[in-house]
C-alpha positions in Angstrom: -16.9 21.1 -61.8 -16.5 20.3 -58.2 -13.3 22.3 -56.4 -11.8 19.7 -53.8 -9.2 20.7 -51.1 -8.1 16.8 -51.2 -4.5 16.3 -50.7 -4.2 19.4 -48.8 -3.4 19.9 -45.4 -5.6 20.0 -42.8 -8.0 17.6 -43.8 -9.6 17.5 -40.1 -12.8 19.0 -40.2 -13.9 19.0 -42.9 -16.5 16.9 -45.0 -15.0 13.4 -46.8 -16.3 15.4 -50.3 -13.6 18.0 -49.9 -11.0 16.1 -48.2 -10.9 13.0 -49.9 -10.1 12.1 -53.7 -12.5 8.9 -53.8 -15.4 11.0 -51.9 -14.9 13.9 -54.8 -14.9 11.4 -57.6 -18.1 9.9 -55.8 -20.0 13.3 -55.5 -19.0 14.9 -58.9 -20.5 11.8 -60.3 -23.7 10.8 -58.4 -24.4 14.9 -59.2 -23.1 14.6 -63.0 -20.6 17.0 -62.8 -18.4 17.4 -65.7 -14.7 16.9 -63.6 -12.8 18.0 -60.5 -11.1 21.3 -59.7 -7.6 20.4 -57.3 -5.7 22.6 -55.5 -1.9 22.6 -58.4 0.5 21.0 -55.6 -1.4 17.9 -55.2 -1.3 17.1 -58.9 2.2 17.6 -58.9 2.8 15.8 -56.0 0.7 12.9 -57.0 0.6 13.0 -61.1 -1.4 9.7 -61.0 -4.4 11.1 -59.6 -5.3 12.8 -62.8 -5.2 9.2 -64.5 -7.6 7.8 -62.0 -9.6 10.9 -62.3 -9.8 10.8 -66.3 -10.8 6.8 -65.7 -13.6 7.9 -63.7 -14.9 9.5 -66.9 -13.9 13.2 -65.1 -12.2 16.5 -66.2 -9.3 17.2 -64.2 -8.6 20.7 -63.9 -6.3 22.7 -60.7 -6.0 26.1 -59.7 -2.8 27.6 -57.4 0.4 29.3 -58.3 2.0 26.4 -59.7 0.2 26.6 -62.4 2.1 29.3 -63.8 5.4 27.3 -64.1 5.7 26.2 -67.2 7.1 22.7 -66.4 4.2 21.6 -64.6 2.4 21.6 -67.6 3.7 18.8 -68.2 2.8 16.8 -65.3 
């Protein structure tokens, strides 16, 4: 599993892997990693990312404190 910090603020800085969504799917791929770890708030701010994640042939998986509402379970 790669952990990305894509979606969150700041993104300057940093290296496209861990800033960007496309450069994460990319990387967990080319190093056949089994999915991507994102920070909980981008999910739920973006719910289709874990579609395009899943199409890549990727786990999606998140971390953060909003995992422990129950409603964004759902997302």
């Amino acid at each position: 599993m790669f952990i990305t910090n894509a979606g969150k603020p700041p993104t300057m800085g940093l290296e496209s892997r861990a800033s960007s969504l496309q450069s994460a799917v990319h990387f967990a791929k080319r190093w056949s990693l089994s999915g991507i770890v994102f920070a909980s708030e981008t999910l739920i701010s973006c719910p289709r990312l874990i579609k395009y994640v899943k199409q890549a042939g990727l786990i999606c998986a998140s971390y953060g404190l909003q995992n422990n509402a129950p409603e964004n379970a759902q997302v």
